[in-house]
Each structure stands twice: as structure tokens, then as C-alpha cells.
N, C-alpha and C positions, 0 to 999 in steps of 0.2 A: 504493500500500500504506500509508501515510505518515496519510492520511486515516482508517484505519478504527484507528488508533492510540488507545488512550482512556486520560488516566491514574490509574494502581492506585489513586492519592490520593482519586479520585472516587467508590472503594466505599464510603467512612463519610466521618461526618462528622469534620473539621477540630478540634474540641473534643473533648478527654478528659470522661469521666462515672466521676464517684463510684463506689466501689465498692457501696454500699449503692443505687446506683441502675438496677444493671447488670438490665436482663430477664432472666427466669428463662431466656426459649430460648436467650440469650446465652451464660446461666453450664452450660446442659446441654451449648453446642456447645463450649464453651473446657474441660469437662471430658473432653469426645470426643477431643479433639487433645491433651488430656495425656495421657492415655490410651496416644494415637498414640505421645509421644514417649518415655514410657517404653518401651514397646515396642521403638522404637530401641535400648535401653540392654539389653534381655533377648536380643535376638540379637544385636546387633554386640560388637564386643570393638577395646578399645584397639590401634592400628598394626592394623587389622583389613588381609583384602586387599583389593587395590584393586577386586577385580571381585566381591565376595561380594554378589550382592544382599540387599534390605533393603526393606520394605514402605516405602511412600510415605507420609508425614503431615504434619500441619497443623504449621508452627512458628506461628502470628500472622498473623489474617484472612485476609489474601489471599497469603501467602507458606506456601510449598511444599515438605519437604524428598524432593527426588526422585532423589536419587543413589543410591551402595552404600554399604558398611557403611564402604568406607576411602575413598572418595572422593566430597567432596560435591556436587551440583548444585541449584541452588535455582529453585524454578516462581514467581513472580510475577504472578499472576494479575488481569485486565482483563473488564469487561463483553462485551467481544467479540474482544480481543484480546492476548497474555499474553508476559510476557517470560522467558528463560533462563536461566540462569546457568551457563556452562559442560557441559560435554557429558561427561566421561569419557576412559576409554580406548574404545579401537575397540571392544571388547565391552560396555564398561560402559555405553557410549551404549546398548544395547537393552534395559538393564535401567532408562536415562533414559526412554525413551519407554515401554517399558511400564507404570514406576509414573505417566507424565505421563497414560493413558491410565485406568489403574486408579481415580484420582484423581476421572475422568469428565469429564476435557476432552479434547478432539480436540488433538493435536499439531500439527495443519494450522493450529489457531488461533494455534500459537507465530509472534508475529513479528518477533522480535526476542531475539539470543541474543547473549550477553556474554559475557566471559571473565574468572578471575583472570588466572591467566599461560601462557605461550608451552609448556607441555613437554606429552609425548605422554599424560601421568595424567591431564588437566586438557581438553585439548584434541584429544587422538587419536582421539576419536568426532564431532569436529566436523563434519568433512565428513560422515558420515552422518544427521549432526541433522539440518542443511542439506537433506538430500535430500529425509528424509522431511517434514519442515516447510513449507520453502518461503521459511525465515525470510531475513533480515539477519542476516549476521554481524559485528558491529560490535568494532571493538579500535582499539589503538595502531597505527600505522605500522610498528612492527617486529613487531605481533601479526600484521597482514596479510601480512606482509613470511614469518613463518612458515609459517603457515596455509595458503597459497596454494603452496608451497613444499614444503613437507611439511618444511624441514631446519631444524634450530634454528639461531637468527641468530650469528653470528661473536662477537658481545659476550659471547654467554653462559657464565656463568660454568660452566656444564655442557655447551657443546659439544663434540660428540664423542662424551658419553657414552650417549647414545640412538641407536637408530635412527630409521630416518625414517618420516613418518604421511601416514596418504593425503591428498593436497589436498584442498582447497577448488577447485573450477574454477569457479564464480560466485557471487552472493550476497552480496558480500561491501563492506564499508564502513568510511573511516577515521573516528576519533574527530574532525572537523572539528568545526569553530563552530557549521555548522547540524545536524549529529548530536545534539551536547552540548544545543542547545537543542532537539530531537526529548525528547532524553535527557529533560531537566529537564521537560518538559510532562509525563512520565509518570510525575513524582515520584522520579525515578533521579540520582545526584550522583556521577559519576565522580573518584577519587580517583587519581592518577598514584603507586604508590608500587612502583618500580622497586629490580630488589636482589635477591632469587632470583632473578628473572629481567629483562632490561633493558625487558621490552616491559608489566608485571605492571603489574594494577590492582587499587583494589580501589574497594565500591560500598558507597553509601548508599541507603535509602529508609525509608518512614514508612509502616508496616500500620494498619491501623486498622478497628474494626469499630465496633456500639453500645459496646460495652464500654471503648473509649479508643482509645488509639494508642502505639504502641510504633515507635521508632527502631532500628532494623537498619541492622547494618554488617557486610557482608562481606570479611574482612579477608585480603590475602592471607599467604601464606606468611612472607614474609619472613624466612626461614632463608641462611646464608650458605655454602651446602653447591653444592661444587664438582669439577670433575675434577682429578686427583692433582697437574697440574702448573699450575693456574692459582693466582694469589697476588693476594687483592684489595689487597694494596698496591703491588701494580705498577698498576692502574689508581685513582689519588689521584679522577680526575672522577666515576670511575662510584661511587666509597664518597662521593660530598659528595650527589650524586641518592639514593644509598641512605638515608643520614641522613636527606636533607629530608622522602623519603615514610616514614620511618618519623614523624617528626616532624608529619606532616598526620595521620596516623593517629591519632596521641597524643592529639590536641583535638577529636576528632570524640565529637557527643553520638551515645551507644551504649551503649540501652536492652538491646539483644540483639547478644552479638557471634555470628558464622559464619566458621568459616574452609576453606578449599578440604580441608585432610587434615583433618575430626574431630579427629584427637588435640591439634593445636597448641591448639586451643582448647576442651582438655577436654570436650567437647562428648559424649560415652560417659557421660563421669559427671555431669555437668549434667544429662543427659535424664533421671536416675533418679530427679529430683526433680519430673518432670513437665514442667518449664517451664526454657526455656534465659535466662531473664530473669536477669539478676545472675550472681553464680559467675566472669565475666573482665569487665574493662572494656576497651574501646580503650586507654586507657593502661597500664592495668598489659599487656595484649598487645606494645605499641609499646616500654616500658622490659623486656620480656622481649628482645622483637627488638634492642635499643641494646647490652644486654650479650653476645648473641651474636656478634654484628656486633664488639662492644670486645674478644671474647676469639678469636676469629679474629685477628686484626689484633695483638693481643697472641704468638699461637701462629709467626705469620708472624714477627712481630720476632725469636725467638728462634729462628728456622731450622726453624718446624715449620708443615707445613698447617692 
């Protein structure tokens, strides 16, 4: 499967082009896909639900946004073969492969699906991607350690509070050395920034058409939101991992940020400008996440969740 891999990188060329030099069909299809993205922003609505679908559209070349209105999925699309980005809830998956289908790519072609983080909003339609795909399901060792499982991992600062999600019963692959460099030939930069959840990534890649190239960063959550009786300063190691991926995040170039819920990264109201380009940087996202994380841990010092 590994061989008919191609990567996204290889759909434009490497060099940005002037704006005064952009081809007109260029400037007619990047006006279709704002089009697209406003449209985002006339049906969905901020904390929208997680299962409300939402027509599928162009965010940048070859990138895809194919989730619902409250919860994101991103298509990254390949000459003959296309990568994921998380699946949904168990319903919201069939509103993933419908807009992946809408879109007019075959789903079969997906081969390879990623994940932000380990909970059932994000990943509870996984195993049905899987099915109908055929793909690779690629994560963390405690992503698979879920997945396969159906039960969130012991570390989690939210165990408990969900039920459990249908497995994964094959398909399935850890973030190894030779993954990472799978990954990297296909223009993908996995970024380890654990902290909502212990097993949470988040991603990088480079769209690009005639028109330029634009850096996408898929960033995850990182909210410090918990069950009633867990206190992240009873676990000192797991808040020093939480900093540092909030910290990788901070210095990541990011043309375009995306984050798994729409709302963390205003992404409703971004889209009404057409274009989700500028409006949050990875940093100012990362120095959001630093103070959430400092005023949790501030509420804990003073006897309060």
C-alpha cells in the first residue's frame, strides 16, 4: 500500500508566484473555494453540534475541509492517493465520507488517516473510516492503545467521563521512525503536543497550487478540561509534556491555523472573510493555550478545579 503513496507536496510547484502573476483559472478556482468557505460561516454557528453537517470545501489547493459544523476533519488530497484527518463521532464519520465523496474523490482512495486526539468527538467514527477506506490508521502508542480498545487511556485527564467507541480491529499503525519518515515523504510533520489528551497530536503540511503555497497547521485542542476529580497538579510530568507541546506549537510557521473544534480557532468567523489565512497565529493559539493551562493550575492552588 506504502508504494502507491504520493506526496501532496508534488501537486505545485515548491516556489511561491506573485500575486500579479497568478493565472486567471487560478484566481477563478481560489475565488470558488472562498466562496466555499464563506458558506461554512452562513450555516454553521459558533460551539455549533458536533454532528450538524456542513457542505465540504476547499480550505488551500489540495486541502479539504470535510467535517460538521462543530467538529473538524481535514481531506488532504494526493495524485492517486489522499490522507485524513480524523474521523468524527460514530455519526459524524458518515457525514466525513459523504462530503469526502461529494468533493468527487472515492474514499477507497483514502490511505492514510491521522488523528488530533484520543476522545470519542474526534475519533469515534474511526473505526468506520477504516472500514469503508481500507486506510492506515496511524497515531501515538496510546492513540492505538485507544482506538483498538475502544476505552480512553488511564492518563486521561477525562477518563471516565465518556463512554466507550467501537474499535478499531485492524489497520492500524504506531507513529514509529519508519511511519514518521512515510509521514515526511508526503509533506506531513507530526507534532507530539500532548495535554487535553496524553496521546494528542497535532500536524503540519505545505498546500500549494500555481498561485503559491500556504503552511497549514492543524492544531490541537489543547484545553485543560477534565473530570471533577482529576487535579493536573497532582501529575507535575504530565503539565512539563503539556508545556513543551504547547511550546512546539508556539514556533511552528503557520500561514493557516485549523483546529479539531472550529470554535478554539475562531474558524466561524475567519471563514466570513473568505479565507482562513491570518485572523490566529500558532502563537498567539499556543500563548492562549499557556494561560489556560496557568489559570487551571492557579484555580487548583486555591482549592478549586
Amino acid at each position: 500500500m506504502f508504494a502507491k503513496l504520493l506526496p501532496a507536496s508534488l501537486l505545485a510547484a515548491a516556489a511561491c508566484v506573485p500575486v500579479d502573476q497568478i493565472p486567471e483559472s487560478v484566481s477563478a478556482q481560489r475565488d470558488l473555494h472562498s466562496s466555499g468557505i464563506v458558506h461554512f460561516s452562513d450555516v454553521c454557528e459558533k460551539w455549533d453540534d458536533w454532528d450538524k453537517p456542513t457542505e465540504p470545501f476547499q480550505i488551500s489547493a489540495n486541502t479539504y475541509y470535510v467535517g460538521t459544523c462543530g467538529i473538524a476533519a481535514i481531506l488532504i488530497t494526493g495524485d492517486e492517493a489522499h490522507t485524513l484527518i480524523d474521523s468524527g463521532t460514530k455519526a459524524g464519520a458518515d457525514v466525513v465520507l459523504s462530503n469526502i465523496a461529494a468533493l468527487g474523490f472515492d474514499p477507497r482512495h483514502v490511505s492514510i488517516v491521522l488523528n488530533s486526539h484520543e476522545h470519542f468527538d474526534h475519533v469515534g467514527g474511526m473505526a468506520a473510516v477504516q472500514e469503508a477506506t481500507g486506510a492506515i490508521v496511524v497515531s501515538t502508542e496510546i492513540g492505538i492503545e485507544v482506538m483498538e480498545s475502544g476505552i480512553a487511556h488511564p492518563a486521561d485527564p477525562q477518563f471516565g467521563m465518556h463512554g466507550p467507541m467501537a474499535p478499531i480491529a485492524h489497520g492500524v499503525s504506531y507513529l514509529t521512525p519508519d511511519i514518521q519518515e512515510l509521514l515526511t515523504s508526503l509533506g506531513l510533520t507530526a507534532i507530539e503536543t500532548p495535554g487535553h489528551s496524553p496521546g494528542a497530536m497535532s500536524w503540519q503540511w505545505e498546500s500549494c497550487d500555481a498561485g503559491g503555497c500556504q503552511t497549514i497547521v492543524y492544531a490541537d485542542s489543547l484545553s485543560p478540561v477534565s473530570r471533577d476529580d482529576y487535579r493536573f497538579s497532582d501529575h507535575p510530568d504530565y503539565v512539563v509534556e503539556y508545556r513543551a507541546g504547547i511550546e512546539r506549537l508556539a514556533v511552528l510557521d503557520c500561514d493557516i491555523l485549523l483546529t479539531p473544534h472550529p470554535s478554539h480557532s475562531r474558524m466561524i468567523e475567519r471563514a466570513a472573510t473568505g479565507s482562513f489565512m491570518g485572523g490566529v497565529t500558532c502563537a498567539e493559539y499556543a500563548e492562549g493555550k499557556r494561560r489556560d493551562l496557568d489559570a487551571r493550575l492557579t484555580r487548583e492552588a486555591g482549592g478549586d478545579q
